[in-house]
N, C-alpha and C positions, 0 to 999 in steps of 0.2 A: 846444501848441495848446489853447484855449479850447474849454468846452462850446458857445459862442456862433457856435464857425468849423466846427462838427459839421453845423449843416445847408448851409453851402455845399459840406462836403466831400460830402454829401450827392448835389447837383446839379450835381458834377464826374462822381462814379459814374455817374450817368444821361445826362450828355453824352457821355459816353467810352464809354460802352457802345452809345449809340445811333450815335454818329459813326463808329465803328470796325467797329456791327454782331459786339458779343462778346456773349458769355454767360457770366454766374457759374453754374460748376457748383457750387462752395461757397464759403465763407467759409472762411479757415482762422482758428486760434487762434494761430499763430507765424507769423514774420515771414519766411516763402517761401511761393515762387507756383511755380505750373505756367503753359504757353500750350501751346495744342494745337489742330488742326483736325479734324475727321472727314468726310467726304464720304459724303452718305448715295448709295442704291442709284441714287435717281431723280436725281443729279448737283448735287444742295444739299450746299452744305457751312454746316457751325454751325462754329462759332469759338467756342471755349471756354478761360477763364481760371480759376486758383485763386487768392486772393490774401488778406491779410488785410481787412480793413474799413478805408478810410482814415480812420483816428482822429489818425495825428499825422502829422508829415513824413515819418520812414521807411516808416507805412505807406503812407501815400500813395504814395510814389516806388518801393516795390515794387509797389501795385498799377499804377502808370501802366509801370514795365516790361514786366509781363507783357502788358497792353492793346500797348503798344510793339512787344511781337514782332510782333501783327497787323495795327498801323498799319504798319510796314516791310516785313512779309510775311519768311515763312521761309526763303524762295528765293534772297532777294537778295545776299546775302552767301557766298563757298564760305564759307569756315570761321566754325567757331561763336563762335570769341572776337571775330572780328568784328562778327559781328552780335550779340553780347553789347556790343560796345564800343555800337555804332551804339544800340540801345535803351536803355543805358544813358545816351545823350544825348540822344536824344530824352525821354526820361522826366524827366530836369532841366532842358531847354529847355520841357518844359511844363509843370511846377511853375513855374518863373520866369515861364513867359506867364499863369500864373493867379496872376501876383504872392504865391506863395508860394515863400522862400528855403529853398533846401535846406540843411539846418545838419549841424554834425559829425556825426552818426552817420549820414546820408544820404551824406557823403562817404567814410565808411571803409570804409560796405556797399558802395558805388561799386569801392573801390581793393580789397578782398576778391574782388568779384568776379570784376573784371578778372584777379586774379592766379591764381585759382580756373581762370577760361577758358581763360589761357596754358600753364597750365602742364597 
């Protein structure tokens, strides 16, 4: 990815965050994410992500996983490889809806994953 595709990935992080209502508690420097809810005392919950900065396709498509957990919600799935499966397609059905193709290293972290959940 281009220094030129930096500020759209830019106003991907600001729609995904608004649309989803998440929150970056931080940025990371390596290539995994955290998803988490907390529910405050007076019955709000914040929805908070850790991810890296979408600078290329991988990070991108780990950041849109972790947003993923909370567009799917955590519940909806009993077992975790599922909904590991389930955000992991949503995360590259919306890379493709924002006409960005997920390339080999998007797909190995995909099949890593996957085998990581199953097993």
């Amino acid at each position: 990815m281009t220094d030129s595709m930096r500020q759209p990935l830019s106003i991907i992080v600001k729609q995904m965050t608004a649309r989803h209502r998440v929150r970056v508690k931080r940025w990371r420097r390596n290539m995994s994410g955290c998803a988490w809810s907390v529910v405050l005392a007076n019955g709000r919950q914040i929805n908070w992500i850790e991810s890296p900065f979408p600078k290329t396709p991988i990070s991108l498509a780990i950041f849109l996983h972790e947003v993923g957990h909370h567009a799917i919600g955590f519940e909806t799935y009993k077992r975790r490889c599922e909904e590991e499966y389930h955000v992991w397609m949503w995360a590259l059905k919306t890379m493709r809806t924002l006409g960005i193709e997920p390339d080999d290293r998007v797909h190995r972290r995909f099949d890593l994953s996957m085998r990581y959940a199953v097993s």
